[in-house]
VEXSE-103338 format. One record per residue: residue in one letter; x, y, z of N, C-alpha, C in turn. Coordinates in nm, 3 decimals. Atoms other than C-alpha are relative to their C-alpha. Last residue first. Layout:
N
+-----+---------+---------+---------+---------+---------+---------+---------+---------+---------+
| res |     n.X |     n.Y |     n.Z |    ca.X |    ca.Y |    ca.Z |     c.X |     c.Y |     c.Z |
+-----+---------+---------+---------+---------+---------+---------+---------+---------+---------+
|   A |       X |       Y |       Z |       X |       Y |       Z |       X |       Y |       Z |
...
+-----+---------+---------+---------+---------+---------+---------+---------+---------+---------+
REM end
This chain:
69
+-----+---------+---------+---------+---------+---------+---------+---------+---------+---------+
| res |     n.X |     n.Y |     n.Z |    ca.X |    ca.Y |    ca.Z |     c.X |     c.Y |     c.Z |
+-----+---------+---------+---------+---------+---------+---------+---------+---------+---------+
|   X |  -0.168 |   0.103 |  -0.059 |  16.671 |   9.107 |  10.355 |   0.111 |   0.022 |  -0.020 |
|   X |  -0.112 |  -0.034 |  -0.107 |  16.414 |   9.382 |  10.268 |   0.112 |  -0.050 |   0.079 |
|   X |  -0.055 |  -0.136 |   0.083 |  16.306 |   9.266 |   9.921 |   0.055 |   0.050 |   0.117 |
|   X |  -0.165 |   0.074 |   0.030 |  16.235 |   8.931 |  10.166 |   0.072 |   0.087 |  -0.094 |
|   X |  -0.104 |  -0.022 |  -0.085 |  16.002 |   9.170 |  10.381 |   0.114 |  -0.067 |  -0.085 |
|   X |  -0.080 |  -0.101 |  -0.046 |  15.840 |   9.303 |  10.118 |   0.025 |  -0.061 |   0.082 |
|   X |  -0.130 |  -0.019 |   0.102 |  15.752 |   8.934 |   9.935 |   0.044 |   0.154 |   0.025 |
|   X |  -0.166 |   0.064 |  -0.035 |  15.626 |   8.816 |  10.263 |   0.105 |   0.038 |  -0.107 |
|   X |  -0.083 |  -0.019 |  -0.157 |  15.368 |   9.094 |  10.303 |   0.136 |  -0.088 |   0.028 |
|   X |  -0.073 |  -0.135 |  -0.018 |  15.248 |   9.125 |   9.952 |   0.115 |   0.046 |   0.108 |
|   X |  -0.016 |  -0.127 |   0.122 |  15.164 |   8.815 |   9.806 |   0.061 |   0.135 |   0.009 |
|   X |  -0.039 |   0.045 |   0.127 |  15.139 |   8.576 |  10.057 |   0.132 |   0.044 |  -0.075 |
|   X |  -0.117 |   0.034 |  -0.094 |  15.037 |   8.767 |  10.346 |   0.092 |  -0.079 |  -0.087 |
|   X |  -0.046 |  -0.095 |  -0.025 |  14.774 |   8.931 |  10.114 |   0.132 |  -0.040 |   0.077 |
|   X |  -0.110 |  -0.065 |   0.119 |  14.714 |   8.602 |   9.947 |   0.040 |   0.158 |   0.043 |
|   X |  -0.159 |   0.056 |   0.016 |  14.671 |   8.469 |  10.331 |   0.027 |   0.028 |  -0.165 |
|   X |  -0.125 |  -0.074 |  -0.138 |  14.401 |   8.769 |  10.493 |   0.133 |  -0.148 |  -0.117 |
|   X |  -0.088 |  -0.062 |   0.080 |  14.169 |   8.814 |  10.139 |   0.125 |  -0.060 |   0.157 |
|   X |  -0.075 |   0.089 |   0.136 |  13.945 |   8.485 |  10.236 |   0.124 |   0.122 |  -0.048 |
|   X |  -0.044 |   0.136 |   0.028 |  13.901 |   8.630 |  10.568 |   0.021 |  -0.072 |  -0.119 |
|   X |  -0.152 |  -0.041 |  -0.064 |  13.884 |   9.028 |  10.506 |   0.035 |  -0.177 |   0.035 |
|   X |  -0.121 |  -0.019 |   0.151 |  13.609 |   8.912 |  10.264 |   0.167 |   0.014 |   0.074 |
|   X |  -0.041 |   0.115 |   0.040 |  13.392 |   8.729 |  10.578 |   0.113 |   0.037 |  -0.119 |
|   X |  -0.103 |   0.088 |  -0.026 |  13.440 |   9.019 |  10.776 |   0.040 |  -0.102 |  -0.068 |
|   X |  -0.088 |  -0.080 |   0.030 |  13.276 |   9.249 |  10.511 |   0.113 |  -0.133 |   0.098 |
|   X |  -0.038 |   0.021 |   0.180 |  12.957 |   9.018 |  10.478 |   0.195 |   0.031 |   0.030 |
|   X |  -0.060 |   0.171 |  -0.047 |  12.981 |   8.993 |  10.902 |   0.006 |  -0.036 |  -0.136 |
|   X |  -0.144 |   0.000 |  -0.107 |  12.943 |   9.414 |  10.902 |   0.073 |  -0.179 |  -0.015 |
|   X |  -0.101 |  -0.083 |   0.093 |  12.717 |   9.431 |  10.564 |   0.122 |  -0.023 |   0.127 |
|   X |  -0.005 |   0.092 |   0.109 |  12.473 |   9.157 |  10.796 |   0.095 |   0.033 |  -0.068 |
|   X |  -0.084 |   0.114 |  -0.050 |  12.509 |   9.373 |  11.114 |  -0.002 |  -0.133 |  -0.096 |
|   X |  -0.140 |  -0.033 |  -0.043 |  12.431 |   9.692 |  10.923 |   0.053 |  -0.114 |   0.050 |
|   X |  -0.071 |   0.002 |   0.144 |  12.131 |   9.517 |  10.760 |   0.148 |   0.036 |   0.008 |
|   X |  -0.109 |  -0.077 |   0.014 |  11.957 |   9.448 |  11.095 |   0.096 |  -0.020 |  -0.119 |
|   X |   0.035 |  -0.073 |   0.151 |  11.676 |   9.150 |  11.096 |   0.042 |   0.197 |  -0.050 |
|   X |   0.004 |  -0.112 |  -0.018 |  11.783 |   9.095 |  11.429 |  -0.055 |   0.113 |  -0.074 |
|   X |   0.063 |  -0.019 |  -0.125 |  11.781 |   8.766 |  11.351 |  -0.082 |   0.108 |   0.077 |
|   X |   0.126 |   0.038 |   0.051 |  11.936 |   8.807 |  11.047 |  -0.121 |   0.027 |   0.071 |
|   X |   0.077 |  -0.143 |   0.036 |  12.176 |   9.030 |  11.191 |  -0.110 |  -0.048 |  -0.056 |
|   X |   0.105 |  -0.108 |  -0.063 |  12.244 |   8.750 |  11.417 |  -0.063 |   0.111 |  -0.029 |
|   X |   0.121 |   0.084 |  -0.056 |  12.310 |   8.456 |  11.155 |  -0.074 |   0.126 |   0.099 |
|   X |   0.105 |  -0.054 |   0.116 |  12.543 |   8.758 |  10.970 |  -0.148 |  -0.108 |   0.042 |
|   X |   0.009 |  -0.141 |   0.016 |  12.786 |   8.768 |  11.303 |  -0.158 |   0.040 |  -0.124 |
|   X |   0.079 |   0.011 |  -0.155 |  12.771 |   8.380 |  11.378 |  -0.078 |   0.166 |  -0.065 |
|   X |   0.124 |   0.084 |   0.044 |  12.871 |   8.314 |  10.974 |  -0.063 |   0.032 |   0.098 |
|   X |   0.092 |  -0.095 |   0.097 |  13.123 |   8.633 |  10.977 |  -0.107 |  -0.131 |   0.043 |
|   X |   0.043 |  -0.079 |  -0.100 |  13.282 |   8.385 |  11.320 |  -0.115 |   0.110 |  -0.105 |
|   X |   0.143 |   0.081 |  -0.067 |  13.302 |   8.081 |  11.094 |  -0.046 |   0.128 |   0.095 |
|   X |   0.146 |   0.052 |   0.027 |  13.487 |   8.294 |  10.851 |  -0.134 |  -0.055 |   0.066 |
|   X |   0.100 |  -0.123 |   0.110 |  13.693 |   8.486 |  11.054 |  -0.127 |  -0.045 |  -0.046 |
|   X |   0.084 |  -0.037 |  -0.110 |  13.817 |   8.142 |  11.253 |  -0.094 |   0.093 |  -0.025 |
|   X |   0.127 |   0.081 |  -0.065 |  13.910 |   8.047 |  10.899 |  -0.065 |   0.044 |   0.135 |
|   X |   0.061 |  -0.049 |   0.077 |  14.129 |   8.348 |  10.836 |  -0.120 |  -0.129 |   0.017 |
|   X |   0.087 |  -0.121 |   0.010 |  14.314 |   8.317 |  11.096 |  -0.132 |   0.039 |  -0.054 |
|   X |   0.108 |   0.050 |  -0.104 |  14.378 |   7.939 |  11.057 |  -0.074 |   0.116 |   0.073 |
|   X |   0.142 |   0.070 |   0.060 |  14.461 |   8.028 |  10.670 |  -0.049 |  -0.031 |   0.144 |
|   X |   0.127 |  -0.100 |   0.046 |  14.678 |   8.285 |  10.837 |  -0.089 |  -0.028 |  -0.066 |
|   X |   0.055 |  -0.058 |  -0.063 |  14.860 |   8.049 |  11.056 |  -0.080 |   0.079 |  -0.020 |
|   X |   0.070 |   0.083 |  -0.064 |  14.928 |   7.786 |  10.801 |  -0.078 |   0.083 |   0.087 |
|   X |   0.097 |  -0.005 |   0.077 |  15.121 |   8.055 |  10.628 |  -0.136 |  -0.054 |   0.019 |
|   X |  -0.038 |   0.116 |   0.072 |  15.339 |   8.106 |  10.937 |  -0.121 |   0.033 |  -0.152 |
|   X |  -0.089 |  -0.086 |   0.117 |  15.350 |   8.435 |  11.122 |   0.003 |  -0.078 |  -0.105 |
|   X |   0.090 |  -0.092 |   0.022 |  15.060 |   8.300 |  11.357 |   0.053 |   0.071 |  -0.118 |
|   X |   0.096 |   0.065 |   0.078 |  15.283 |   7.991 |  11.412 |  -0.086 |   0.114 |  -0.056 |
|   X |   0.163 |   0.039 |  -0.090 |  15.599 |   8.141 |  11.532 |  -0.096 |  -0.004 |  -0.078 |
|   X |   0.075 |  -0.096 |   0.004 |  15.922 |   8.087 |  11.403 |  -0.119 |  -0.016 |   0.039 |
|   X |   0.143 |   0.031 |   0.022 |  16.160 |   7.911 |  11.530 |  -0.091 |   0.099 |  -0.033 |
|   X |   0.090 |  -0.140 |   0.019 |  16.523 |   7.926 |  11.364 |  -0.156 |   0.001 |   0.050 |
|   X |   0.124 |   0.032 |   0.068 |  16.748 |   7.647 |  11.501 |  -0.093 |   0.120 |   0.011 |
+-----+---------+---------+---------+---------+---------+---------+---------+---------+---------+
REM end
């Protein structure tokens, strides 16, 4: 039986990519705060790398490895 591990899964990189999000939301609440523009553009930017992380894993990353099978 083949296990694979959860983080490699698809499931795993929408739960990646959610933690991201709620964490950009902490990150851009304190630049508010802070009323800092760099730490607002820093927790903007995380939040894109979370919605891009599972069509990149998707899309690019599972269909080169199965071209490499």
């Amino acid at each position: 039986m083949d296990k694979t591990n959860f983080w490699k899964t698809k499931a795993g990189a929408l739960t990646i990519g959610f933690i991201l999000a709620m964490l950009s939301f902490i990150i851009i609440l304190f630049g508010i705060k802070m009323n800092s523009e760099t730490v607002e553009n820093f927790g903007l930017i995380v939040v894109i790398v979370a919605v891009l992380i599972s069509p990149i894993k998707v899309f690019i990353l599972d269909k080169r490895s199965k071209k490499e099978d």
